[in-house]
N, C-alpha and C positions, 0 to 999 in steps of 0.2 A: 549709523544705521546698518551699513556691512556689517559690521562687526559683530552685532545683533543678530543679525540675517543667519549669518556667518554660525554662531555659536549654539543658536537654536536648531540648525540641520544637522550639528556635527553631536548636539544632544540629541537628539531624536533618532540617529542613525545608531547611538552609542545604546540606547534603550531599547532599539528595537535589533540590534546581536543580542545583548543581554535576552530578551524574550524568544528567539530564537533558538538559541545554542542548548538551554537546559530541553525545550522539547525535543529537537532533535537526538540528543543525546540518551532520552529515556524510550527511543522508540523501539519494536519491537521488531526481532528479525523475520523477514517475510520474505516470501519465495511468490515470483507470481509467473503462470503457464502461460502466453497470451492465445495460443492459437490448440485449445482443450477439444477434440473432435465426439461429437454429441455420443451420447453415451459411455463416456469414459468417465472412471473410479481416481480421486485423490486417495492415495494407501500410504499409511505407516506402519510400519512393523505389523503387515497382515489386517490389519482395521481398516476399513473403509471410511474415510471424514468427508467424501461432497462428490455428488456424483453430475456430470453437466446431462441438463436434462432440456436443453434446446435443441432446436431442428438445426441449428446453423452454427452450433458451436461456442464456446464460451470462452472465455478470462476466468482464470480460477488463481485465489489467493489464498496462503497456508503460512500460517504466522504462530509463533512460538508467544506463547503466553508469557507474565510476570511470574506464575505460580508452576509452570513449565508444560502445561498442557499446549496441547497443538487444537486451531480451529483450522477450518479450512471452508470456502465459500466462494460460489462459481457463479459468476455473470454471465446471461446470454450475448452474445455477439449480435449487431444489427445486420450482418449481412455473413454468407456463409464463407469458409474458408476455402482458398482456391486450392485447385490438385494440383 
């Protein structure tokens, strides 16, 4: 019964790198701000992509596309940032 035990966790760890490594690998490269002070612009080459529009500041994340475009998208903060 070990051996059983044994060979089905050492499967199941073996399946789940396997599922693992290919997403990891195809992820996309991201930049992320964490402390974005409210009304501030994400800018590339002069374009504006996401501007943070809370009172208390945001998380803003800008991530390069498959097709090479850039997004970019800002989370409000729950609590404001400290000075």
């Amino acid at each position: 019964m070990r051996r059983y035990g044994l060979s089905l966790c050492l499967t199941i760890a073996l399946a789940m790198g396997f599922v693992w490594s290919p997403s990891q690998a195809s992820a996309e490269p991201c930049a992320v701000g964490v402390n974005v002070h409210p009304h501030a612009w994400i800018v590339l080459h002069r374009h504006r992509l996401a501007q943070c529009t809370a009172g208390a500041g945001c998380k803003c994340v800008s991530c390069y596309n498959a097709n090479g475009s850039v997004t970019a998208t800002c989370y409000p903060l729950a609590a404001p940032i400290p000075r």
